[in-house]
N, C-alpha and C positions, 0 to 999 in steps of 0.2 A: 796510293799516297805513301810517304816516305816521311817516318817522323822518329824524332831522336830527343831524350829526352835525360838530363842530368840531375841527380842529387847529390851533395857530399853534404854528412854531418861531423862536425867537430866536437871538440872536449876544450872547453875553457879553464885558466888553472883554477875557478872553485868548484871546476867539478861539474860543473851543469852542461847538459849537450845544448848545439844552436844548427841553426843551418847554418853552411860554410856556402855555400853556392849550390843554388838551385836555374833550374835553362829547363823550359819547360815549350815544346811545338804541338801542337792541337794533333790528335785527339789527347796528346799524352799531357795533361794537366796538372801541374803539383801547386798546391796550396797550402804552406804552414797552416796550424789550426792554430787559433790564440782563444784562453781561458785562462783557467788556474793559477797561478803561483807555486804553487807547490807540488813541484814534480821536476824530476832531474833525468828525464828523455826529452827529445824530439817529436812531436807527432805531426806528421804531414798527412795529408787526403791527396788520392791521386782520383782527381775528377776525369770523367769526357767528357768533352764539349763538344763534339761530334758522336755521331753514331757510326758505331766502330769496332771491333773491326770489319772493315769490307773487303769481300771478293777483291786481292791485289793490292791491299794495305801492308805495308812490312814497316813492326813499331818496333823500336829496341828503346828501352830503359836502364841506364847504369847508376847504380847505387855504390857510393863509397859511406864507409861509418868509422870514420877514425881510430888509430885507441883509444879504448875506455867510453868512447861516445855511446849514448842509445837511441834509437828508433823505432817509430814505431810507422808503420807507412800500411795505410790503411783506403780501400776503395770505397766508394758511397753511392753507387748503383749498382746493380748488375750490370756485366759486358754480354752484350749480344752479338755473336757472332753469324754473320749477313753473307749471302751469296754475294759476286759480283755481276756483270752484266755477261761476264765473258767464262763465268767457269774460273777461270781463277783463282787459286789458294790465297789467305791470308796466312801472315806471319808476327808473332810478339815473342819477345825476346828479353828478360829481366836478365840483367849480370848483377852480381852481386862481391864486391868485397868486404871484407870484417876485418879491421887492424884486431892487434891484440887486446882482450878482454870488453871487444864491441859488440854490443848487442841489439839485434834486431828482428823486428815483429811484421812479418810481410802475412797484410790481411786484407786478400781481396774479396769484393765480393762475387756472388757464382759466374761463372761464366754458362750462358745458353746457346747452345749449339742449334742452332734454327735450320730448318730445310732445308737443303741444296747447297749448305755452308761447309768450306771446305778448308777447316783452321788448322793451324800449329803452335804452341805455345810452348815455351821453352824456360825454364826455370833455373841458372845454373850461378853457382854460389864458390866462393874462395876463401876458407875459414881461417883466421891464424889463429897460435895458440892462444885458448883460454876465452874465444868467442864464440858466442850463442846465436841460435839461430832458431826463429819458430817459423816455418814457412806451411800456411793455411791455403788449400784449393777445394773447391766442389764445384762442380761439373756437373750440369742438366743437360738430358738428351732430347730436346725440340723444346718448345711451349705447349701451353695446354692443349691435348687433341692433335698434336703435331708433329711426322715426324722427324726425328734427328739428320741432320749433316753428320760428316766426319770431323773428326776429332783426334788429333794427335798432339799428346803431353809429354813433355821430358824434365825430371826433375836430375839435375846434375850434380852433389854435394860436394868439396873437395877440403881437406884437411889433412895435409903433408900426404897424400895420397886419396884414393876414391873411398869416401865415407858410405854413400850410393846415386847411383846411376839406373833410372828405370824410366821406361819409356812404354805407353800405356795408349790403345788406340781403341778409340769408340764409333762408333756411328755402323760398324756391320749387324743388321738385325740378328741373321742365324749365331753371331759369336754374343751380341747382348744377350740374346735368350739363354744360353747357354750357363753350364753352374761354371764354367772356366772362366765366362765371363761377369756379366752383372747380374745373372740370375732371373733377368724379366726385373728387375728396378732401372729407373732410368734416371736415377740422382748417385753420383759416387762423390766420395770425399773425401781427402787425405791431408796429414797436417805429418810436418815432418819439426820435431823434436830433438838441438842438437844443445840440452842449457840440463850441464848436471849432472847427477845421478842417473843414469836408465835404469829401469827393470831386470828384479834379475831374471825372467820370464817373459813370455808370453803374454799378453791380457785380453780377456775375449770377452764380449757380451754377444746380445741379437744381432746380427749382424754387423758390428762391428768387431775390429782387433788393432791391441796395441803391441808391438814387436820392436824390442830391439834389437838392432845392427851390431854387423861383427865387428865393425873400428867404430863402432860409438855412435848417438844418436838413436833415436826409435821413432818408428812410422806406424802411424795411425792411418787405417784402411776403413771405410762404413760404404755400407749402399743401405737407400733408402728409395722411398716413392717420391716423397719430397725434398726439399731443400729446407725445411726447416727440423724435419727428421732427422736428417742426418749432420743436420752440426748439433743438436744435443745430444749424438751421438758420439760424434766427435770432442764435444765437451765433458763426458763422461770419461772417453779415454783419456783426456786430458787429465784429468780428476787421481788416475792411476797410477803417476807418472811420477817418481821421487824426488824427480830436480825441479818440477813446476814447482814445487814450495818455496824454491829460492826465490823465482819471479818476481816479484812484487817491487819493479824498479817503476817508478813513479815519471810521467808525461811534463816537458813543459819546452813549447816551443821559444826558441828566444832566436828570433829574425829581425835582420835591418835590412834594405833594399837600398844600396849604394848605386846601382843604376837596375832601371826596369824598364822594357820595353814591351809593348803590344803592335802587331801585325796584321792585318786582317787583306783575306784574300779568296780568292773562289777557283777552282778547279777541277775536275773531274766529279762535281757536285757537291763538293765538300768546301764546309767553311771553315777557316784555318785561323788559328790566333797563336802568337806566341809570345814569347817571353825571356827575361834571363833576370836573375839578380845574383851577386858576389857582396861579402861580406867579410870584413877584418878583424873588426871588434862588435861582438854582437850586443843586441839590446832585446832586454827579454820583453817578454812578451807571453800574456798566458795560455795557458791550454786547459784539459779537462781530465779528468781522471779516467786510466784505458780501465776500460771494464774488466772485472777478476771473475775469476771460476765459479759462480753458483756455490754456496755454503762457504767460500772461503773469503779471508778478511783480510 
């Protein structure tokens, strides 16, 4: 399957972000969230509505975030990643751009590399000056009692040249056991931090570490047994970090649906739904408060 899927957010002149256009084809699913009032981002939920990715699925995702707009785009399942019938590799694909002083919170949840599954996932980002970037990944190697497919991740960063570029492959047993590798853990985690202040060091706990980069930004690395291990891990590096203080930009979706369509279809086992809506003048609409750091307010 072949699916393509758009978001742009905008900046209205009081300031508040909306969706500008959203086009969403099954499994790649976007859903403004509506709550609150009081919050001046965007928050969408990128659902599946298939089971996905499969052996020979190639998903690409483009994200635009206007100036000054915020987002926060956030997944609501785990992605399991599924052999095909044929061997097969799958493929996902997020682009990303940031106008100037845009900011956005790419929060999926773990990706599960399940037996015989043979993924790529690609993460690559275009920053202009004075935008923020939180981009969140953790990665399971099989399910319970099971094990791992292959796995290759490439996080791309760019801002007036390569902020970083790393490219990270799982699923060979002798190189996970390994201390070069994950050490015999089979949950890794990394969140890449590009909002503020960095570190002027290093920061390290139990297995985890926060570092920052030589053109800006800092990447947080954790291995764990779990997935729930290792993002309070990853929360704790967070906690390190002297530019998360600034964070504290407030969620509120404000979407109108000037045309919207649904598709429904079957093919290669998979049921397919889609979608589009475009917007001029938005109409708010609530959201809910993005969750903060443990201790902080």
């Amino acid at each position: 399957m072949r699916a393509r899927a758009r978001l742009v957010v905008a900046r209205d002149p009081a300031g508040r972000s909306f969706v500008r256009e959203l086009r969403s084809m099954a499994p790649l699913r976007l859903v403004p969230h509506r709550g609150s009032r009081d919050r001046d981002g965007a928050l969408v939920h990128l659902v599946s509505s298939v089971t996905a990715p499969l052996g020979g699925d190639d998903l690409e995702l483009d994200v635009l975030v206007e100036p000054g707009a915020a987002l926060v785009l956030r997944g609501v399942a785990a992605t399991l990643a599924l052999p095909g019938r044929h061997g097969t590799p799958s493929r996902s694909l997020v682009r990303v751009e940031l106008g100037e002083d845009a900011s956005l919170e790419h929060l999926p949840e773990p990706t599960v590399v399940t037996a015989r599954a043979r993924h790529e996932a690609v993460f690559r980002a275009e920053l202009a000056e004075g935008a923020r970037l939180r981009a969140k990944e953790v990665l399971v190697l099989g399910r319970r009692d099971e094990p791992a497919g292959s796995l290759v991740t490439t996080l791309d960063v760019r801002r007036g040249g390569t902020l970083v570029k790393q490219t990270c492959g799982l699923g060979v047993p002798e190189v996970d056991r390994g201390a070069a590798g994950l050490a015999g853990r089979r949950v890794l985690g990394s969140e890449l931090l590009c909002w503020g202040e960095d570190p002027a060091a290093a920061v390290s706990g139990q297995w985890w570490s926060l570092v920052p980069l030589a053109r800006g930004g800092s990447l947080t690395t954790a291995l764990g047994d779990d997935a729930v291990t290792v993002a309070r891990a990853v929360d704790l590096a967070r906690a390190g970090h002297p530019g998360w203080e600034d964070h504290l930009f407030r969620s509120r979706t404000r979407f109108r649906v000037a045309a919207h369509t649904d598709s429904d279809g079957s093919g290669g086992g998979h049921h397919r739904a889609g979608g589009s809506a475009t917007s001029r003048e938005p109409v708010p609409s609530p959201d809910r408060q993005v969750p903060q750091v443990p201790g902080r307010r």
